[in-house]
N, C-alpha and C positions, 0 to 999 in steps of 0.2 A: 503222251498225246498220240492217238490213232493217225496213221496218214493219212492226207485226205483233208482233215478236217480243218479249219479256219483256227490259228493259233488265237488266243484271246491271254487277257491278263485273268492272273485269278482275283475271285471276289475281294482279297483280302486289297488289295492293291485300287479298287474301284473307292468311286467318291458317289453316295447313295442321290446325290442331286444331277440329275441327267444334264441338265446347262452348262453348270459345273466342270462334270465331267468334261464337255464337250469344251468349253474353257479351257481347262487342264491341258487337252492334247491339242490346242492351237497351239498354247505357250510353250510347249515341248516342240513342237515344230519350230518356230518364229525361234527358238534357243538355239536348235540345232539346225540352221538352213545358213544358206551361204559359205563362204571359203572356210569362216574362222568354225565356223559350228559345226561342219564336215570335218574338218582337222581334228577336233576335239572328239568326235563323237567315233573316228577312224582313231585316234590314240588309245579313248577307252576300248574301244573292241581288240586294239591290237596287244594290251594289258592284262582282258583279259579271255575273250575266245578262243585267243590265239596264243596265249600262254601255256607251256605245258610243263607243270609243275611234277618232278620226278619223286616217289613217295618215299627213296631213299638218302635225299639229301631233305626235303620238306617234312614237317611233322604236321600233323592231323589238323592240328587249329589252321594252319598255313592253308592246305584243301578245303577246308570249312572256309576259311573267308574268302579266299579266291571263287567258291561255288556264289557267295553269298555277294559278291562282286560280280560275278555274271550274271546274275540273278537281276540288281540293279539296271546294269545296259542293256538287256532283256527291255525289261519295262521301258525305257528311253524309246528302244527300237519300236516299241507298242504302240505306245503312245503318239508316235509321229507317223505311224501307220495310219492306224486309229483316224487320226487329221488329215489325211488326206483322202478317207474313203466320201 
C-alpha cells in the first residue's frame, strides 16, 4: 500500500450488499467497544503484531499462520474503523 492513501480491506474480505456491509462493521464495533472488547482486541494485537517470531527456532508454516493471523485483526481493526467513519 502507497503512503498516503486510505487503508481499505480488500475486495475478497467485503460483503457485495452495502447495508450489510455497513451492519457488519457496527457489529465489529459494538464486539469490540468497552473494557472487555479493548482487552480482547489489545491481546490479539499483542499475539500477534507485536509477536516476533524468530525464523530459526519457527518453521515456515509457523510464519504463514501467524501472517494469516495478522491478517485476521487487520480486518477486526478495519472494520471498526470502517463504523466509525
Amino acid at each position: 500500500m502507497a503512503l498516503g492513501r486510505k487503508a481499505q480491506l480488500d475486495e475478497r474480505f467485503r460483503i457485495p450488499n452495502k447495508e450489510e456491509e455497513r451492519k457488519v462493521n457496527l457489529a465489529f464495533r459494538s464486539s469490540f467497544s468497552g473494557g472487555d472488547g479493548e482487552m480482547v482486541l489489545n491481546y490479539l494485537r499483542s499475539i500477534t503484531f507485536n509477536t516476533v517470531l524468530d525464523p530459526a527456532i519457527h518453521d515456515e508454516r509457523s510464519l504463514w499462520f501467524q501472517e494469516g493471523a495478522k491478517s485476521i485483526v487487520y480486518v477486526i481493526q478495519q472494520r471498526i474503523r470502517e463504523a466509525d467513519e
